[in-house]
C-alpha positions in Angstrom: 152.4 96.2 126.2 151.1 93.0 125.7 147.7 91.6 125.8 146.3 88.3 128.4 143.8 87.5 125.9 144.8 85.3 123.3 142.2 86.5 119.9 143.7 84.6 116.8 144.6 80.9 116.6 146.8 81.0 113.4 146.9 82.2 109.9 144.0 82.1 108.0 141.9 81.0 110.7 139.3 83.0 111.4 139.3 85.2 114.5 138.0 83.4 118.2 137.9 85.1 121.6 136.3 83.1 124.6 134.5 80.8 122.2 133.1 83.0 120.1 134.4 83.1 116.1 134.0 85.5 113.5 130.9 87.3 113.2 129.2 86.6 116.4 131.7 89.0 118.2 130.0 91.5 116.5 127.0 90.4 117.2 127.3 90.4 121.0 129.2 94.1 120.8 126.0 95.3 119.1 123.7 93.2 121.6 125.9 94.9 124.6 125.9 98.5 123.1 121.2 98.1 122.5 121.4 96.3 126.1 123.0 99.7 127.7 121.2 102.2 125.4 118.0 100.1 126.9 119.3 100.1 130.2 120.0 104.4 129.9 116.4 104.5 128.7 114.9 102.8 131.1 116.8 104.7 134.3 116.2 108.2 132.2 112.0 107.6 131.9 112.5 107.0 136.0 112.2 103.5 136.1 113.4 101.9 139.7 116.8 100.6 139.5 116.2 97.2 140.3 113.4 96.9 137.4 116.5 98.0 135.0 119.1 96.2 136.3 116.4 93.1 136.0 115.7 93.8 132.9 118.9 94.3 131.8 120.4 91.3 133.8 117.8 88.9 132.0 117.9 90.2 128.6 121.9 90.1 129.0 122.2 86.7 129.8 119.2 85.8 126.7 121.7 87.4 124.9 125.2 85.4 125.6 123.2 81.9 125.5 122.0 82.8 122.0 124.8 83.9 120.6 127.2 81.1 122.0 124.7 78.7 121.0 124.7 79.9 117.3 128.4 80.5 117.6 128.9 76.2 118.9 126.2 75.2 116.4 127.0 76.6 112.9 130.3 77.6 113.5 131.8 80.8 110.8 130.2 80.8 107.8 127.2 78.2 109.0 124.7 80.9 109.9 124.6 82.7 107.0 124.2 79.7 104.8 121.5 78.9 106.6 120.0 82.2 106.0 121.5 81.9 102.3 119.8 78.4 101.8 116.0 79.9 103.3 116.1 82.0 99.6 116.5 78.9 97.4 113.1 77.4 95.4 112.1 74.2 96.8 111.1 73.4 93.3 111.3 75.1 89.9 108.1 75.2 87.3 108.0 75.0 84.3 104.6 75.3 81.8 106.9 74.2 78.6 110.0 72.5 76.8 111.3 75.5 75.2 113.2 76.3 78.3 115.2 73.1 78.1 115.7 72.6 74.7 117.1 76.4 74.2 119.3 75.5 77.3 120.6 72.1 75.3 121.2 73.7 71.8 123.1 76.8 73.3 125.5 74.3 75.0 126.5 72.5 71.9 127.6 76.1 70.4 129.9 76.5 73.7 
């Protein structure tokens, strides 16, 4: 049986369906899945239907513009650099030379 949805582009290229590439799928299946739990939760407590299909239809749609945004803007691996690049010092201090000169005389060993 064959499938009408074309998901990878070549070898080692990383995986794209309607758009989205590599992580971000997962990111919207896990976005759908809290968007249906909330949906359940909301009809179960007795909430009208219209206030959870509002709800859901709103926070749904939140949801695909963000993660097609961030999917067109830093592309596979730009996200988490981004999120890798938030840890780094914007400076280093140090209160002596000790630090550098220990790092120059262990160099000339190598």
């Amino acid at each position: 049986m064959t499938s009408i949805y074309k998901i990878n582009k070549g070898i080692n290229k990383p995986i794209e369906f309607k758009g989205l590439k590599a992580q971000y799928i997962a990111y919207l299946a896990i976005g759908l899945i809290v968007l249906l739990i909330l949906f359940a939760a909301l009809y179960i407590i007795g909430a009208n239907m219209f206030v959870c299909l509002g709800t859901t239809g709103i926070l749904g749609t939140a949801l695909f513009m963000t993660v097609y945004r961030m999917s067109d803007t830093y592309g596979q691996y730009g996200l988490i650099k981004k999120m890798a690049k938030r840890s780094l010092p914007v400076f280093l201090k140090a209160s002596s030379r000790k630090l550098f000169l220990n790092l120059k005389v262990s160099s000339k060993h190598q």
